[in-house]
C-alpha positions in Angstrom: 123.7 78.2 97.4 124.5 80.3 94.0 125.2 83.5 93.8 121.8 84.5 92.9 120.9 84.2 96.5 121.6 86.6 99.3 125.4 85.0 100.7 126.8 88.5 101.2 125.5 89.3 104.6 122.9 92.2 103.4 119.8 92.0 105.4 116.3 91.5 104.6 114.5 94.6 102.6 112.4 96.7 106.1 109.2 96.6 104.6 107.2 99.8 104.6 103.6 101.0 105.4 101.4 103.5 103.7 97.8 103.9 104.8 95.6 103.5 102.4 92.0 103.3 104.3 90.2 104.6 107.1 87.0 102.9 108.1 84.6 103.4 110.3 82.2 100.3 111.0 78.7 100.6 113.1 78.0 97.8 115.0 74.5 96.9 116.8 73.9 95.2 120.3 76.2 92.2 121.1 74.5 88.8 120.5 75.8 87.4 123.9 76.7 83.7 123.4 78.0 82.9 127.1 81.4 81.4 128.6 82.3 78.5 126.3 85.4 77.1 128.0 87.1 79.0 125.3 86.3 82.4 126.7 83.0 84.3 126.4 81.4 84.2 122.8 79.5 87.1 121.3 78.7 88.1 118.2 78.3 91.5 117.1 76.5 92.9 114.0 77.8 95.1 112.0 75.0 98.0 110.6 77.1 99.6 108.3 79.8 102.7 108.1 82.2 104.5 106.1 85.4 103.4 104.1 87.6 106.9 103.0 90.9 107.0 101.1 92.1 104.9 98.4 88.6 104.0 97.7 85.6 105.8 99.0 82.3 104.3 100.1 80.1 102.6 102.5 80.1 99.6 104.7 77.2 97.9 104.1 74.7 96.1 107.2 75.9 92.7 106.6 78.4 90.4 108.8 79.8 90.1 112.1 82.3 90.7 114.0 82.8 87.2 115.9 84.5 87.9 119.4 86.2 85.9 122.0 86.7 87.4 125.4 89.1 86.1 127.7 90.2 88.5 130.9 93.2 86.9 130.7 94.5 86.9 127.4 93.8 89.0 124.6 90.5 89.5 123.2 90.3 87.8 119.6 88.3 89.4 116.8 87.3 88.1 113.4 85.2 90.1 111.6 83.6 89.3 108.2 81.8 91.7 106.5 81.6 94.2 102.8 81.8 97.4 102.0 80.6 98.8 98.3 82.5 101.8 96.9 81.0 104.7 95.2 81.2 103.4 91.9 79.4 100.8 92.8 81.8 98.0 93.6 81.8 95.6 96.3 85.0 94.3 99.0 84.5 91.2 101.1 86.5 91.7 104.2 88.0 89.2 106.9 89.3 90.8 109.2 91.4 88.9 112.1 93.1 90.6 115.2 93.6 91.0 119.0 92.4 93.6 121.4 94.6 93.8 124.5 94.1 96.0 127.4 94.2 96.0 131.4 91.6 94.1 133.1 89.6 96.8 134.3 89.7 98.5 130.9 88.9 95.3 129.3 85.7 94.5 130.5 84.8 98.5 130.2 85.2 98.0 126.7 83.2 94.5 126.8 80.6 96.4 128.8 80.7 98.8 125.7 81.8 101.8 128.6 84.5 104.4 127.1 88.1 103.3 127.5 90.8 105.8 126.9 92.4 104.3 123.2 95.8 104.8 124.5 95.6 101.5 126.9 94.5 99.5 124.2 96.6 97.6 121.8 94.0 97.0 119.0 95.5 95.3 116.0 94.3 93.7 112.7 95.5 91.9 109.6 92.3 92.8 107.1 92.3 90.3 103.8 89.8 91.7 101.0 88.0 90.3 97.8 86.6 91.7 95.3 85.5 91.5 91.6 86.7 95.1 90.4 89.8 94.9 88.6 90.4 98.6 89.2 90.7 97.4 93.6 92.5 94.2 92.2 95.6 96.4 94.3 93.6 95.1 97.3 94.2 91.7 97.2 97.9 91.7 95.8 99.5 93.0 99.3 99.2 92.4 103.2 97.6 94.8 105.2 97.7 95.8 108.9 95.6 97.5 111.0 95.1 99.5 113.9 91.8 100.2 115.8 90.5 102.5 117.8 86.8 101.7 119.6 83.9 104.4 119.3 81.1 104.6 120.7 78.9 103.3 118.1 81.6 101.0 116.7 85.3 101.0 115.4 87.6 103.1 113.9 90.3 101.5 111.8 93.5 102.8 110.0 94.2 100.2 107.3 97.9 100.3 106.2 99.4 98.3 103.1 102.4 96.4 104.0 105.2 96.8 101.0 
């Protein structure tokens, strides 16, 4: 290695989050699929919602959130759905992530019943697309998130990772 690369012993840069969104995302009645082998399948629409912060706007009724079940293990989520911004742009969302909670809380919150937020690890990694150069910023970092569910829906706290 040449000396243009890191031979001194100096570690790794800590990278940094700011949070740059909060959305809120109304979902309608889980479209129960069944146990699959894989876990039990559902599918559940989204109806639409708020997006505050960076950009402001709404989340339009369009996509899914495409969950696997598993008492066991954590719950995976993918959801895939837009949002359109006040001026009239629009974000494509894919949003992957893991719910993880006790057993009994678990299947109160696949039952849809409250769940108190703070036995739930609810975490994301949201991509986005978009045509607007002006939210180009969106698709130039990494982005975590963390979630929170309501009772019509989720909460999430979108943080960009620099």
């Amino acid at each position: 290695m040449g000396d243009d690369h890191n031979s001194h012993g100096a570690s790794a840069p800590e990278p940094e989050l700011e949070r740059v969104l909060e959305l809120t995302v109304e979902v309608e009645e889980p479209i129960e699929i069944g146990e699959t082998g894989d876990g039990h399948r559902r599918i559940i629409p989204i109806s639409g919602g708020t997006v505050t912060g960076r950009c402001n706007g709404r989340v339009l009724s369009a996509g899914a959130d495409y969950q696997l079940f598993r008492a066991e293990r954590p719950t995976e989520l993918v959801a895939k759905y837009a949002f359109e911004t006040d001026g009239d742009s629009r974000v494509y969302v894919e949003n992957r992530g893991i719910r993880r909670a006790p057993s009994e809380a678990s299947e109160r919150l696949r039952d849809g019943d409250p769940v108190d937020p703070d036995a739930v690890y609810f975490r994301s990694v949201p991509s986005f697309e978009t045509a607007d150069p002006e939210l180009d910023w969106l698709t130039r970092h990494v982005f975590v998130a963390a979630g929170t569910r309501q009772p019509t829906g989720v909460r999430l706290a979108v943080y960009r990772v620099g």
